[in-house]
TORZAMI-810354 format. One record per residue (C-alpha): x, y, z; residue number from 1; chain. Coordinates in steps of 0.5 Angstrom, whole numbers, plus 500, padded with zeros to 3 digits. Layout:
BEGIN
((X, Y, Z), NUM, "A") ...
This chain:
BEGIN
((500, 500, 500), 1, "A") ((502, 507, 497), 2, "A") ((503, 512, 503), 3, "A") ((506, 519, 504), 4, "A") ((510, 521, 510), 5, "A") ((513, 527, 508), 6, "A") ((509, 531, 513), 7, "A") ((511, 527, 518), 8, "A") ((519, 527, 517), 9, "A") ((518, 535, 516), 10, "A") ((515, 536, 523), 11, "A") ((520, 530, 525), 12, "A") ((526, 535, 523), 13, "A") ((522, 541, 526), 14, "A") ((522, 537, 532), 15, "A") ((528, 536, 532), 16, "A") ((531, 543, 532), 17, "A") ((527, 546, 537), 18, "A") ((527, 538, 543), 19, "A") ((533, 534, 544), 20, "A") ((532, 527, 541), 21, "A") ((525, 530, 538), 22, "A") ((520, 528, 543), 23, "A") ((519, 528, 550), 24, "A") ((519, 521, 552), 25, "A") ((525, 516, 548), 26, "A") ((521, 511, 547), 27, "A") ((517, 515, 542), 28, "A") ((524, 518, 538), 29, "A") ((524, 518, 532), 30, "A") ((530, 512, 532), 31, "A") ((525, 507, 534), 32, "A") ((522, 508, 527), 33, "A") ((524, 505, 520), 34, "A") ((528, 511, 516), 35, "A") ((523, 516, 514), 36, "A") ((517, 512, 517), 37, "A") ((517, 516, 524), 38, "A") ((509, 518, 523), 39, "A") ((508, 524, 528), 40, "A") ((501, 523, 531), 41, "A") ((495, 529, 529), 42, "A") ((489, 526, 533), 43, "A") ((486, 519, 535), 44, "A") ((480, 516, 537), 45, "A") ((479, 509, 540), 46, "A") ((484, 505, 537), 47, "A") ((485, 509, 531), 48, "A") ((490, 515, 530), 49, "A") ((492, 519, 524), 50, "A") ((498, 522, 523), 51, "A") ((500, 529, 519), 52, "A") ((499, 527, 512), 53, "A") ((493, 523, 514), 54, "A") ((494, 517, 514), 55, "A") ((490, 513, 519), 56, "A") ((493, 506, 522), 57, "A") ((490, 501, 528), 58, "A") ((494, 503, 534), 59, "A") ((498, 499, 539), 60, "A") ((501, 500, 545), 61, "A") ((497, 506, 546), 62, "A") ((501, 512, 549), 63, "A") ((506, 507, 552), 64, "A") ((500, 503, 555), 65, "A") ((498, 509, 559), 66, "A") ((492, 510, 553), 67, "A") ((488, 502, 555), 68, "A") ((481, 506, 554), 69, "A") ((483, 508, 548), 70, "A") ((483, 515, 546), 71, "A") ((479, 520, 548), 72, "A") ((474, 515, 551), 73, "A") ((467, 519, 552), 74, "A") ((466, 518, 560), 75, "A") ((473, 520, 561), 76, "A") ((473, 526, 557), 77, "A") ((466, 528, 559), 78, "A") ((469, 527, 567), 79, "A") ((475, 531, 565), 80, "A") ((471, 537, 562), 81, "A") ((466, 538, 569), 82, "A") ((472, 539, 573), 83, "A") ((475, 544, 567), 84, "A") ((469, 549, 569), 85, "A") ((470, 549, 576), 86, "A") ((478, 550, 576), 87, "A") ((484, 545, 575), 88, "A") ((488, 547, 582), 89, "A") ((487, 551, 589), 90, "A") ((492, 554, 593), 91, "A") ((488, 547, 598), 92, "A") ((487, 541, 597), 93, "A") ((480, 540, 593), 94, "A") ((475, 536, 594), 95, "A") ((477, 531, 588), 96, "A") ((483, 529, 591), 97, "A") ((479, 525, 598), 98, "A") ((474, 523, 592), 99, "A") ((480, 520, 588), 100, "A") ((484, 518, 594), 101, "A") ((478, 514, 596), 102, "A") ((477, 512, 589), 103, "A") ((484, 508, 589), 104, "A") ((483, 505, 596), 105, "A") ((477, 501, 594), 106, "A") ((481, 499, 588), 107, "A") ((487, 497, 591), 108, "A") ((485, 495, 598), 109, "A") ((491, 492, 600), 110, "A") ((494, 499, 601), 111, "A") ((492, 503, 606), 112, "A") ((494, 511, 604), 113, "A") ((495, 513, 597), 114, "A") ((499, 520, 594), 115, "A") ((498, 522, 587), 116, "A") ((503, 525, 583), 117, "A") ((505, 527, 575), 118, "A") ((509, 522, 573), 119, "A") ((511, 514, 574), 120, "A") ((518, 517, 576), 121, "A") ((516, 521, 581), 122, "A") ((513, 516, 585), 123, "A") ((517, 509, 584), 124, "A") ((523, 515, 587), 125, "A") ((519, 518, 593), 126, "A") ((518, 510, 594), 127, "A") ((525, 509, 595), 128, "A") ((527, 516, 599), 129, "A") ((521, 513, 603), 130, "A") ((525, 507, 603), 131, "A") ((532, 509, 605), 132, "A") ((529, 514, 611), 133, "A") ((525, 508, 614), 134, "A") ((531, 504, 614), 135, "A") ((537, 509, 614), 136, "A") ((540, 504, 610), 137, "A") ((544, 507, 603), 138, "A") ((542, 501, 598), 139, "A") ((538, 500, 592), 140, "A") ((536, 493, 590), 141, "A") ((533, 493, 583), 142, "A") ((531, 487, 579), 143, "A") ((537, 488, 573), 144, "A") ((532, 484, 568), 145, "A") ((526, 489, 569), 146, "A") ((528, 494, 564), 147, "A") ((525, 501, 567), 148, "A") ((524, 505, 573), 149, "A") ((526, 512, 573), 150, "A") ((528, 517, 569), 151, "A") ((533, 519, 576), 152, "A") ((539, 518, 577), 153, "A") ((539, 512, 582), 154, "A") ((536, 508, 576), 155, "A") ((539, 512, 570), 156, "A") ((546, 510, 573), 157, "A") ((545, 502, 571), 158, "A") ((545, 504, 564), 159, "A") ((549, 505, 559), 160, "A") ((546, 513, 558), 161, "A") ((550, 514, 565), 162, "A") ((553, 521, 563), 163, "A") ((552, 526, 568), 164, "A") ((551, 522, 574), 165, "A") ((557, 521, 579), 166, "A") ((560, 514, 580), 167, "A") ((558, 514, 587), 168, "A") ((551, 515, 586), 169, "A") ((551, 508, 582), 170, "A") ((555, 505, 587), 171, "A") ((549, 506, 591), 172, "A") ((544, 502, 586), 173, "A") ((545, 494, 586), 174, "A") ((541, 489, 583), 175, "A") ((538, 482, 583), 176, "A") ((535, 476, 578), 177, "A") ((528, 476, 577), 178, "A") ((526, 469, 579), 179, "A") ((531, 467, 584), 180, "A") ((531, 468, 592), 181, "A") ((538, 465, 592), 182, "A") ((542, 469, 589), 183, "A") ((537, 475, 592), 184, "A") ((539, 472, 598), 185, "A") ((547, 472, 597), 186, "A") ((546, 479, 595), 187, "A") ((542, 481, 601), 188, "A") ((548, 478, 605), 189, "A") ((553, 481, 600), 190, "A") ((550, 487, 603), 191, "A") ((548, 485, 610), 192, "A") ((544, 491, 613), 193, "A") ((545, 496, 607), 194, "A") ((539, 494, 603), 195, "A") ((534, 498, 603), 196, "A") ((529, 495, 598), 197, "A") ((528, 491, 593), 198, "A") ((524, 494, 588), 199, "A") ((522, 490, 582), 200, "A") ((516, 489, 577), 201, "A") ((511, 483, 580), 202, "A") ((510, 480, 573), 203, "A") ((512, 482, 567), 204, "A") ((511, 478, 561), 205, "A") ((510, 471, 565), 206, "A") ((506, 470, 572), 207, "A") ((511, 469, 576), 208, "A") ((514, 462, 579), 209, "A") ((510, 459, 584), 210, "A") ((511, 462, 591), 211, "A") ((517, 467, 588), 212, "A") ((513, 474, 590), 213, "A") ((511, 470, 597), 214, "A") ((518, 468, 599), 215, "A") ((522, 475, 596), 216, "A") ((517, 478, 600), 217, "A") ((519, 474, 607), 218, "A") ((527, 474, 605), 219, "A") ((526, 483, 604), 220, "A") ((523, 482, 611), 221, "A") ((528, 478, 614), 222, "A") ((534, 482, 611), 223, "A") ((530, 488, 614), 224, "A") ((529, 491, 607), 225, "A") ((522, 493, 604), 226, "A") ((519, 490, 598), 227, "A") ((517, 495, 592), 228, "A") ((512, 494, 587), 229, "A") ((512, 497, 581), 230, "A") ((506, 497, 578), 231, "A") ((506, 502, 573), 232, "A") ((504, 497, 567), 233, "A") ((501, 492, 571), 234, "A") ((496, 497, 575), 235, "A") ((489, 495, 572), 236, "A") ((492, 493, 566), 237, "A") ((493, 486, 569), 238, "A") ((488, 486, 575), 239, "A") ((483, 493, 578), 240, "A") ((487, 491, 584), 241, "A") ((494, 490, 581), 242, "A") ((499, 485, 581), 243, "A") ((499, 485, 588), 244, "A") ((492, 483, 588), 245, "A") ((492, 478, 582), 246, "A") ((498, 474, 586), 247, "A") ((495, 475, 593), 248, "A") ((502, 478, 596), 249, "A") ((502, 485, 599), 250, "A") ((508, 489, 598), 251, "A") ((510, 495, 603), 252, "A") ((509, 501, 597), 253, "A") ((508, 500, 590), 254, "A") ((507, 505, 584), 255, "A") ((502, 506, 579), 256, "A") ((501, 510, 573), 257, "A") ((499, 509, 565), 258, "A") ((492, 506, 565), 259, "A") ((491, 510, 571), 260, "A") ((489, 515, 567), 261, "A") ((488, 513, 560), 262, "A") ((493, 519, 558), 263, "A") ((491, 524, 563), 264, "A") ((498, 525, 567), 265, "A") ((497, 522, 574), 266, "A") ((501, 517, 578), 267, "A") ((500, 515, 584), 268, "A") ((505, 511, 590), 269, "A") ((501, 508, 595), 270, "A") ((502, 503, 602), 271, "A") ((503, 501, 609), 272, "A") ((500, 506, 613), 273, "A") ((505, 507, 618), 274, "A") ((511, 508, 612), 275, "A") ((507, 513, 609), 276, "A") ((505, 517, 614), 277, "A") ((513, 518, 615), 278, "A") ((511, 524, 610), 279, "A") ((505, 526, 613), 280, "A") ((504, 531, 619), 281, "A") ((500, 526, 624), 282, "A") ((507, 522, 626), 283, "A") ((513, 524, 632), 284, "A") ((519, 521, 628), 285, "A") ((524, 525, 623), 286, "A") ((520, 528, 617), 287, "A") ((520, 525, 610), 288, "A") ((519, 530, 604), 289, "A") ((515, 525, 601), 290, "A") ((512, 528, 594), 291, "A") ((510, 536, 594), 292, "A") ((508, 537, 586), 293, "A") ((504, 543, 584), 294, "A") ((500, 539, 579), 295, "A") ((500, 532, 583), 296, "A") ((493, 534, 584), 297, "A") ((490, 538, 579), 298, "A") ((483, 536, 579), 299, "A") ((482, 534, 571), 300, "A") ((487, 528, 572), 301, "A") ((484, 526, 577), 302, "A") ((477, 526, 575), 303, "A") ((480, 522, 569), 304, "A") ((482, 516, 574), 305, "A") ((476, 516, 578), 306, "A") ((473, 514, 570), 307, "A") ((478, 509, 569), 308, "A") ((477, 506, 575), 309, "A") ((470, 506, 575), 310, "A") ((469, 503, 568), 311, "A") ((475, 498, 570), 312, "A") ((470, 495, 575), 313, "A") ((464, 496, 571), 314, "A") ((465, 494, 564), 315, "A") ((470, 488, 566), 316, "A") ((475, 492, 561), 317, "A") ((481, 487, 565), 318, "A") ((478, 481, 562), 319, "A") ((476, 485, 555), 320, "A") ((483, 486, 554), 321, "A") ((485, 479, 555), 322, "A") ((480, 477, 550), 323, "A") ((482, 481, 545), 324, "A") ((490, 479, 547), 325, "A") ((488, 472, 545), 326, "A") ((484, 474, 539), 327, "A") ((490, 478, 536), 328, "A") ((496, 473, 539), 329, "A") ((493, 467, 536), 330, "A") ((492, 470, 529), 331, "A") ((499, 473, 529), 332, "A") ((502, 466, 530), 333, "A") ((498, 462, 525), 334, "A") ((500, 467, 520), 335, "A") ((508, 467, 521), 336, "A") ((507, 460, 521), 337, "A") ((503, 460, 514), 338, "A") ((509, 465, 512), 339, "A") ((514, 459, 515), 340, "A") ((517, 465, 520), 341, "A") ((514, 462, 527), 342, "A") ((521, 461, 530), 343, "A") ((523, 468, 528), 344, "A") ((516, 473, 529), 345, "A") ((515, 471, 536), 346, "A") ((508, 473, 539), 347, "A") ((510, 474, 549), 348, "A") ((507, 476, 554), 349, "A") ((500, 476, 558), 350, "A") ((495, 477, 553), 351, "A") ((493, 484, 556), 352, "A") ((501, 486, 555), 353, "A") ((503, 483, 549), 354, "A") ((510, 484, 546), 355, "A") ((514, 481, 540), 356, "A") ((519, 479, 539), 357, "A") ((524, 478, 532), 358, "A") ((529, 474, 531), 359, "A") ((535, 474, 526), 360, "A") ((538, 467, 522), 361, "A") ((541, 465, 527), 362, "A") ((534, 466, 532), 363, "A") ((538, 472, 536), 364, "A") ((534, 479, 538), 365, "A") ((535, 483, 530), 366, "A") ((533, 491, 531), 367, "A") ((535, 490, 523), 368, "A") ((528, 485, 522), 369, "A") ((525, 489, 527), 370, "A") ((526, 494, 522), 371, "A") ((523, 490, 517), 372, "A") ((517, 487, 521), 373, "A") ((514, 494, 523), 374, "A") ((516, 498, 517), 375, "A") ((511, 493, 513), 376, "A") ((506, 495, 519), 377, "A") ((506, 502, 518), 378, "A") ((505, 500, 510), 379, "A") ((499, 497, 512), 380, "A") ((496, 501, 517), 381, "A") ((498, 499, 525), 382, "A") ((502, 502, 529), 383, "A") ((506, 500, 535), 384, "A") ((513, 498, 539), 385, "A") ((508, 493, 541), 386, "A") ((502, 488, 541), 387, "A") ((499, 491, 547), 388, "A") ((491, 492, 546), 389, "A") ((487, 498, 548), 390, "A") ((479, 496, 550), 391, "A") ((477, 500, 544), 392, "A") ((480, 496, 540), 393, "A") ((474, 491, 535), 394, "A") ((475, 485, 532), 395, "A") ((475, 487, 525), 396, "A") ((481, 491, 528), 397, "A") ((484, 485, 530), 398, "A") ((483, 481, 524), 399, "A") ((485, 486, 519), 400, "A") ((492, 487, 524), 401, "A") ((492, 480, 523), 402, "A") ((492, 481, 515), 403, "A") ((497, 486, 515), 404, "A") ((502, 482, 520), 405, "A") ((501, 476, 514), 406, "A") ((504, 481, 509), 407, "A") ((510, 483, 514), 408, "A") ((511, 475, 515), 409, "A") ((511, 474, 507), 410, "A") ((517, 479, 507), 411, "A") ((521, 477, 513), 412, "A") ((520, 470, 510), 413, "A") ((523, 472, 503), 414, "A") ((528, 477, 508), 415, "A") ((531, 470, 511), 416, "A") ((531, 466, 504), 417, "A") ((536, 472, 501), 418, "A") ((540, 472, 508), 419, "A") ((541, 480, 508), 420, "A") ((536, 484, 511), 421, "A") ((539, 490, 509), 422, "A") ((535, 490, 502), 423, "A") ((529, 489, 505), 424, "A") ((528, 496, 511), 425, "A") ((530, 502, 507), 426, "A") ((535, 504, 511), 427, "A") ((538, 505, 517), 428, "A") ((535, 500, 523), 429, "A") ((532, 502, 528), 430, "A") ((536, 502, 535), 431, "A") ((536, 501, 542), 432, "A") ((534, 506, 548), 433, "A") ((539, 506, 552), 434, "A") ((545, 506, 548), 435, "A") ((552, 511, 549), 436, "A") ((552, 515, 542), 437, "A") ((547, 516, 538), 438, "A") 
């Protein structure tokens, strides 16, 4: 299918000039797309968005995840624009923020006080500050196999785009395997009473082994470390409740964010009462200065998070996106397997949180077939770094992704056969994130 992007690598170039690597989020560079093929977004709605030059495609992995209502959902936005009228931030807290704060503790009971924020990396840090003043212990502990948590440099640090932050900061960030209480355990003793928490995600594409979560928790506990959840994709997308209340294991804090406001800025860190108030003005000890943000409670992001809970709980929107997940992943894989390419297009994960995976001759991660793989989507209309699925999303959506995922199979079969996929990709291959040099 014919398809015009010179709008779009315009407005990719104007964006360039005026904000550092084009867009404000990495995953959304212009590097993650093929050459030339970077659309930039005009509007959309459900699971639909066109780009500056008019092209419409189906669209996955919504906003990041954070979009898992689809876009501009009516009872969002109709909660949205009520508040607007009213004001969106006093110089006290507003009524919307009780609501809000209630609003979340019914949906996840297992926590006991909640504080909004703007974004995910403003909670998961105020969780470990959190976690450092309590203990009075250096350390953090991150699952080194989960690929994200903050922009800040505690995180940051154990990339490869470390620059700008001094060694010592690093030195104070340790990791552990997922799925491996022993080796946390030699960790944990390596680092005897320095650890503060352990902060990881409870499930990613798999759920995790049995009595993992149970036995991490215990082994924290018993090492004098909290336990952390970050259930900033987790959150709602795999349970209302969380992870935490799918897998019946309770952590001292987790986070929470994306699909909490399907697109509206709101995150939220919640927990144990007794550490939470450690940032309040109700307890004797040392203060903590916990999270302060001008924009933390204005009252249209919060109003957006009441409406997705609420329709969450009401149209069973969890159990929706696992139906529809199912759907596309089986469809997805009886096409690669027409194409001869179930070994190299491989569909993981959860049926709500779907990922693919493309792989080279010589079954190895190839960011050159992915080029390829998502070249030919954008061709044909999808568009996506994932097969993550919005609610808003119908089954003729699903079955046309499925017709154009077997188009991009019959290319990377014909890819594989002529042993250089160079040919096949239009120029240069699109790159990782978290990379020194550009």
């Amino acid at each position: 299918m014919t398809k015009s992007f010179a709008n779009s690598v315009d407005a990719n170039k104007r964006l360039h000039h005026v904000v550092p690597g084009g867009a404000h989020t990495y995953a959304k560079g212009e590097d993650q797309y093929p050459a030339e093929m970077a659309p930039v977004i005009s509007h959309g709605l459900g699971a639909h968005v066109w780009d500056v030059d008019g092209n419409e495609y189906i669209e996955y992995g919504s906003g990041l995840r954070a979009v898992s209502l689809g876009h501009a959902h009516p009872k969002v936005i109709e909660a949205v624009r009520r508040e607007l009228d009213r004001g969106s931030n006093f110089v006290r807290p507003s009524i919307v923020e009780l609501e809000a704060a209630e609003r979340f503790l019914e949906s996840v009971p297992t926590a006991e006080m909640v504080k909004f924020a703007k974004n995910g990396s403003d909670a998961t840090t105020a969780a470990v500050k959190l976690a450092r003043a309590v203990t009075g212990r250096p350390l953090v502990a991150i699952c080194s196999d989960h690929a994200f948590f903050s922009i800040d440099d505690w995180f940051i640090a154990r990339t490869p785009m470390d620059a700008g932050i001094p060694a010592e900061i690093g030195d104070l960030t340790v990791g552990f395997p997922y799925g491996d209480l022993a080796a946390t355990e030699e960790m944990l003793c390596r680092y005897n009473g320095e650890v503060a928490c352990l902060i990881l995600e409870a499930a990613t594409q798999y759920d995790p082994p049995e009595g993992y979560l149970e036995g991490l928790r215990d082994l924290a506990h018993r090492y004098g470390a909290l336990l952390i959840f970050d259930e900033m994709i987790t959150g709602f997308r795999l349970s209302a409740s969380g992870a935490q209340g799918l897998y019946g294991v309770t952590p001292d804090l987790s986070t929470f964010g994306k699909a909490l406001g399907n697109g509206f800025a709101v995150s939220a860190l919640a927990g144990r009462r007794d550490l939470m108030e450690r940032g309040g003005l109700r307890d004797s000890r040392e203060r903590v200065f916990l999270l302060s943000t001008t924009h933390g409670a204005e009252t249209h992001a919060l109003a957006a998070a009441i409406a997705v809970m609420d329709i969450y709980e009401e149209e069973g929107i969890t159990d929706r996106l696992h139906q529809l997940g199912e759907r596309l992943a089986a469809g997805v894989r009886d096409v690669a397997a027409a194409a001869g390419v179930e070994d190299h297009v491989v569909v993981r994960g959860r049926p709500s949180n779907m990922v693919f995976a493309t792989l080279d001759e010589n079954f190895a991660p190839s960011q050159p077939y992915r080029t390829l793989f998502l070249r030919e989507l954008i061709l044909g209309g999808v568009i996506g770094p994932s097969f993550v699925v919005s609610s808003a999303l119908t089954d003729a959506d699903i079955d046309r992704t499925v017709e154009v995922v077997a188009q991009a199979c019959t290319m990377y079969r014909k890819a594989l056969d002529a042993s250089d996929v160079n040919e096949f990709i239009g120029g240069r291959p699109v790159k990782p994130v978290f990379r020194r040099f550009i």
